[in-house]
C-alpha beads as a LAMMPS data file, in Angstrom:
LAMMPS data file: protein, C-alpha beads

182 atoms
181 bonds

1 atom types
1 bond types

-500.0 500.0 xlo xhi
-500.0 500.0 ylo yhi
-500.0 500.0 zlo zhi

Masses

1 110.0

Atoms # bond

1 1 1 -375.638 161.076 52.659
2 1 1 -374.908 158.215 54.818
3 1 1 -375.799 160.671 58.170
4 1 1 -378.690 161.963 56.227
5 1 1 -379.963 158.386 55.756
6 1 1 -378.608 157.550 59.357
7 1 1 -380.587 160.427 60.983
8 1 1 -383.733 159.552 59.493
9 1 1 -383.456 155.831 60.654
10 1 1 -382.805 157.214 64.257
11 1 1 -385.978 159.468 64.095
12 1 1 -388.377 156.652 62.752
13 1 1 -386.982 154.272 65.869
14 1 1 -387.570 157.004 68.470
15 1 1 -390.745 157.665 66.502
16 1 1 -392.455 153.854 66.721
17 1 1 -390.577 152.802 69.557
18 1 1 -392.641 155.350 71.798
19 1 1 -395.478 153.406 71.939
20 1 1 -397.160 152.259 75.092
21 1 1 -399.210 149.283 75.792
22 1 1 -402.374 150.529 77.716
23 1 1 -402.757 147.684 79.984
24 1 1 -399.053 148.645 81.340
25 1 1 -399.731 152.065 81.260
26 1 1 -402.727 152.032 83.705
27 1 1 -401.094 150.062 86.069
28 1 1 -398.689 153.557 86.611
29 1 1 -401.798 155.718 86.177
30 1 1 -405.019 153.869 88.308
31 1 1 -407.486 156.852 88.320
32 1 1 -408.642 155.464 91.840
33 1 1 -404.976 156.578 93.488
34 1 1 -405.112 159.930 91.708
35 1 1 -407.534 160.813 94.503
36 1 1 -405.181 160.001 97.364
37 1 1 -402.377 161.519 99.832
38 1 1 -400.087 159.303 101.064
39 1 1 -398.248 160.915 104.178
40 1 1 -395.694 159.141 106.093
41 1 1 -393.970 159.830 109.506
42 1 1 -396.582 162.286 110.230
43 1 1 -397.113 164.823 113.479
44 1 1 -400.262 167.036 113.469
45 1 1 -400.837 169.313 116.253
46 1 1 -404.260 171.156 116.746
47 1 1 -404.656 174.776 118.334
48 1 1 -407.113 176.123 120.199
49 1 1 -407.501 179.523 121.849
50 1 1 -403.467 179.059 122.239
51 1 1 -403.364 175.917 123.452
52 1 1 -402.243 172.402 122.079
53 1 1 -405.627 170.646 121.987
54 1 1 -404.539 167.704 120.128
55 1 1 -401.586 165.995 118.928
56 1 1 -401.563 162.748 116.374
57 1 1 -398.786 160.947 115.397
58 1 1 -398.875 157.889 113.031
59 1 1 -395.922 156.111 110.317
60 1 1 -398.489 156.228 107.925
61 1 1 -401.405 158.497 106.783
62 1 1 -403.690 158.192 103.354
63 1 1 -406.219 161.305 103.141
64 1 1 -409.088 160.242 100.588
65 1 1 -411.049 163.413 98.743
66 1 1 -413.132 161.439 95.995
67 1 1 -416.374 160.542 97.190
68 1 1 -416.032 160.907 100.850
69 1 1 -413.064 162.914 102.798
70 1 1 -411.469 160.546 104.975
71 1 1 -407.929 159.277 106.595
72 1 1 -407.183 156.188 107.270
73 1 1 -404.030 155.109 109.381
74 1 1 -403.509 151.691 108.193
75 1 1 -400.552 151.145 110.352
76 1 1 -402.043 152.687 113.269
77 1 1 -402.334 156.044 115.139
78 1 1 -401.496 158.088 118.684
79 1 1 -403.625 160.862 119.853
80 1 1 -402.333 162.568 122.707
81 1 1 -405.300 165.128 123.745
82 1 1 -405.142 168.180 125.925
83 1 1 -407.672 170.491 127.859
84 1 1 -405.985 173.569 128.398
85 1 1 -402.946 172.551 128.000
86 1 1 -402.883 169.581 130.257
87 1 1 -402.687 165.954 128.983
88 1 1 -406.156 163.938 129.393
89 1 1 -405.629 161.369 127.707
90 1 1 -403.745 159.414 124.960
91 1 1 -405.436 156.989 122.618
92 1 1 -403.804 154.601 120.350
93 1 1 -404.378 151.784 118.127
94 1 1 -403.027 149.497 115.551
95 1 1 -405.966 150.651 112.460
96 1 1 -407.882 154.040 112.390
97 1 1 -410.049 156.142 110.325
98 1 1 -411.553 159.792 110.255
99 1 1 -414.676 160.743 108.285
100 1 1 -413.540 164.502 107.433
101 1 1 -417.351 165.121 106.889
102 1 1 -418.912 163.822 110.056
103 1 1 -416.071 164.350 112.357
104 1 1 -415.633 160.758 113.748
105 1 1 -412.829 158.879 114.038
106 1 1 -413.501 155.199 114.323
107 1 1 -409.994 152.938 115.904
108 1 1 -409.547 149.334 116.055
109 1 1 -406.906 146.723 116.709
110 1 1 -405.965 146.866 119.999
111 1 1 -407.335 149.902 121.046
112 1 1 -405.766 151.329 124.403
113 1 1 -406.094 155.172 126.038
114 1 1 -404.692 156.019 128.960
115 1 1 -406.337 158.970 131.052
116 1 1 -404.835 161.489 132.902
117 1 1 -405.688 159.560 136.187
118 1 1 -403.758 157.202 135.376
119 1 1 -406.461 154.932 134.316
120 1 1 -406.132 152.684 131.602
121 1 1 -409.124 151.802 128.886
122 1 1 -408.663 149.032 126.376
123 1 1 -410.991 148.136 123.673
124 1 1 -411.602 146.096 120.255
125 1 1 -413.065 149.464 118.905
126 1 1 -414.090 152.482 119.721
127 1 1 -415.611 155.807 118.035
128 1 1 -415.151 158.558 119.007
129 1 1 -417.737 162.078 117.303
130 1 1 -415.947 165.027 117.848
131 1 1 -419.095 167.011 116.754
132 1 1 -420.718 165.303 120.400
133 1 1 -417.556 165.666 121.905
134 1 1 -418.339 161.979 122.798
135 1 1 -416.444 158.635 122.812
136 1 1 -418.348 155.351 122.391
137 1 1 -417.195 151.687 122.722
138 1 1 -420.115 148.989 121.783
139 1 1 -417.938 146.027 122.689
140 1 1 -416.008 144.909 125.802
141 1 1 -414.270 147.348 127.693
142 1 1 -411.506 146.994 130.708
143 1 1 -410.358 149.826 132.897
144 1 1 -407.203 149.177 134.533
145 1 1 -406.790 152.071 137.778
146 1 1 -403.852 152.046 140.130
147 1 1 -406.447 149.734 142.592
148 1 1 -409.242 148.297 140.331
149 1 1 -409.757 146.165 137.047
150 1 1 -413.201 146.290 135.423
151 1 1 -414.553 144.851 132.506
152 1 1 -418.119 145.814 131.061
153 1 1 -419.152 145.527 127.969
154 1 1 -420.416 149.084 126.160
155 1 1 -418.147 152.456 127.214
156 1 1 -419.886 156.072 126.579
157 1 1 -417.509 158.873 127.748
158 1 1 -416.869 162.868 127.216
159 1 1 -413.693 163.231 124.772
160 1 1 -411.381 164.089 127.458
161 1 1 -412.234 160.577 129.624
162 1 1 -412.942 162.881 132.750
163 1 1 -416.656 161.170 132.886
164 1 1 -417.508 157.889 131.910
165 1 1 -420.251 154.883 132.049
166 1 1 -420.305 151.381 131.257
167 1 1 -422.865 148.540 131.088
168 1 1 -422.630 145.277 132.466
169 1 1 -419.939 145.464 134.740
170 1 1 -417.080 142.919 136.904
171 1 1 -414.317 143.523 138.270
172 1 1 -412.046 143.302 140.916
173 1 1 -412.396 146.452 143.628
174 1 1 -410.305 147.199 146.532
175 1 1 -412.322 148.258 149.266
176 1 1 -410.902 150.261 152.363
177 1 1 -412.294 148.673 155.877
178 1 1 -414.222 151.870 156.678
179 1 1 -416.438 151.519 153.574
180 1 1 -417.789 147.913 153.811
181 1 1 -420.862 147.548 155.880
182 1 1 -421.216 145.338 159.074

Bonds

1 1 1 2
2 1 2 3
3 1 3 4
4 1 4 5
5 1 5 6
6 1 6 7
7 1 7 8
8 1 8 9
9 1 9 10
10 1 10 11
11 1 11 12
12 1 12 13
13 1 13 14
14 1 14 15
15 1 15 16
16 1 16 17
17 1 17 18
18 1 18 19
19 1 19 20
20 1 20 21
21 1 21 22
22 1 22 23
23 1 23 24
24 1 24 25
25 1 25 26
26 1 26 27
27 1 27 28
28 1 28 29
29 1 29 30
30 1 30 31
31 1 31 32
32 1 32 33
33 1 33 34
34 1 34 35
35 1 35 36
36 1 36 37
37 1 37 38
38 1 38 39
39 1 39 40
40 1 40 41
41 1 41 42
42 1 42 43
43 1 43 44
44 1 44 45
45 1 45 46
46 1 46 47
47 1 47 48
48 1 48 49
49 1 49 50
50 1 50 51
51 1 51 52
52 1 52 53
53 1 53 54
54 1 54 55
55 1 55 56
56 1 56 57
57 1 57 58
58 1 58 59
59 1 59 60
60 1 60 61
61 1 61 62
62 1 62 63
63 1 63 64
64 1 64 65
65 1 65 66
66 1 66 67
67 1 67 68
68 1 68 69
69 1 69 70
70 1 70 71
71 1 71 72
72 1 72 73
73 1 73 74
74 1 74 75
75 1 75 76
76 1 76 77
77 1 77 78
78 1 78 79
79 1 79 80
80 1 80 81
81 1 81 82
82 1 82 83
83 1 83 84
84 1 84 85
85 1 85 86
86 1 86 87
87 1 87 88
88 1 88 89
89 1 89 90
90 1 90 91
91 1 91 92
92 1 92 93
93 1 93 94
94 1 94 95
95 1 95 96
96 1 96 97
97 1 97 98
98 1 98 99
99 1 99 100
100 1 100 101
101 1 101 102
102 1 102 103
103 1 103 104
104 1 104 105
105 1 105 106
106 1 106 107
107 1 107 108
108 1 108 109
109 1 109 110
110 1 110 111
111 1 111 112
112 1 112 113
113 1 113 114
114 1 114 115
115 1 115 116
116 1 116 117
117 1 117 118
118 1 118 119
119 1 119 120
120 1 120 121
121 1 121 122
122 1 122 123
123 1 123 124
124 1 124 125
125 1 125 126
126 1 126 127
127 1 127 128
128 1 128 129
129 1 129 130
130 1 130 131
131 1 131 132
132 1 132 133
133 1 133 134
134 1 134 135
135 1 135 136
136 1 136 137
137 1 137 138
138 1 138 139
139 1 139 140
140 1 140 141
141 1 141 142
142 1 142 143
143 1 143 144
144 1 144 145
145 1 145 146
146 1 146 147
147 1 147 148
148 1 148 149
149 1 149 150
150 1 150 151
151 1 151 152
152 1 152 153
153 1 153 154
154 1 154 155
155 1 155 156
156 1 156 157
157 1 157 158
158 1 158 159
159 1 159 160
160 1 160 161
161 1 161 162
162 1 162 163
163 1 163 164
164 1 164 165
165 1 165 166
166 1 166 167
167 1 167 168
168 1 168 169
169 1 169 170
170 1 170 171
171 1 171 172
172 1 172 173
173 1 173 174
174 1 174 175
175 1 175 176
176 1 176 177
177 1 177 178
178 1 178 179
179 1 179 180
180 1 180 181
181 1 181 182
C-alpha cells in the first residue's frame, strides 16, 4: 500500500511539475529564428563549365528564407573569383550580404579586392549584381598598382576587375621620360 500510495504521489509531481511558463518558453522558441541557417567555418565553391568560378570563405554565415532569401556574413567574407580557371580577383570585407532573389551582394567594412594585376581596390562599400555581371562603388575608391595610387570617388567595373572607371580622380602617377611632353 505504501508503494501504491508512493507511486501515485510520484505521478501527480511529474504530472504538475511539467508545466512551462510561456514567457520562458519563447525565449527557446522565437518564431523569427525558426526561419534561419546559421553556418559556421564555411567554404563554398561554384562550378562552371568545369571550372572553379568562385570560391567564398567566411567564420560565419546566416541564410534567411522568410520574407526575402538572403545571407548575411556578419563577421565578414572572402571571395576569391576565377575566369577559366585563373584567379581575377579576391574581394573581402569585414560585413556582407547577398539578396538570393536579385543576385547582389552588397560588402562593407573595410572593403579591399585585389586583382589579378596586382592592383589593389579599397572601398567603404561596394555592390556588386551578378545578374549585370557588374561591380559598383558610390563612395571613395583607391587603387593601389605596383607604380600608381589613385583615389576617385564612384568605381563601376566588370565582375572580374579586368575593366574599370572612376569619377573624380587624384593620384600619384609615375611617368616614364618618353611619355611627358616638351
Amino acid at each position: 500500500m505504501k508503494i501504491f500510495v508512493f507511486s501515485i504521489y510520484v505521478c501527480c509531481l511529474a504530472f504538475f511539475a511539467c508545466k512551462n511558463n510561456i514567457v520562458d518558453t519563447k525565449k527557446f522558441a522565437d518564431p523569427e529564428q525558426a526561419y534561419i541557417d546559421i553556418s559556421e567555418d564555411i567554404k563554398l565553391q561554384h562550378r562552371e563549365r568545369g571550372y572553379t568560378d568562385a570560391i567564398l570563405t567566411a567564420p560565419l554565415m546566416h541564410r534567411y528564407y522568410k520574407e526575402e532569401e538572403k545571407l548575411i556574413f556578419p563577421k565578414g567574407f572572402e571571395l576569391e573569383l576565377y575566369d577559366e580557371g585563373k584567379m581575377t580577383a579576391i574581394i573581402s570585407a569585414k560585413y556582407g550580404e547577398k539578396n538570393e532573389i536579385y543576385k547582389q551582394v552588397t560588402a562593407s567594412k573595410d572593403v579591399k579586392i585585389v586583382t589579378y594585376k596586382k592592383e589593389i581596390l579599397e572601398s567603404d562599400t561596394l555592390l556588386w549584381d551578378e545578374s549585370k555581371s557588374k561591380v559598383i562603388i558610390d563612395g571613395k575608391v583607391k587603387v593601389t598598382t605596383p607604380t600608381d595610387i589613385i583615389s576617385g570617388k564612384g568605381l563601376v567595373s566588370d565582375d572580374r576587375f579586368k575593366n574599370y572607371k572612376m569619377s573624380k580622380i587624384t593620384g600619384i602617377l609615375s611617368v616614364e621620360d618618353n611619355n611627358v611632353p616638351n
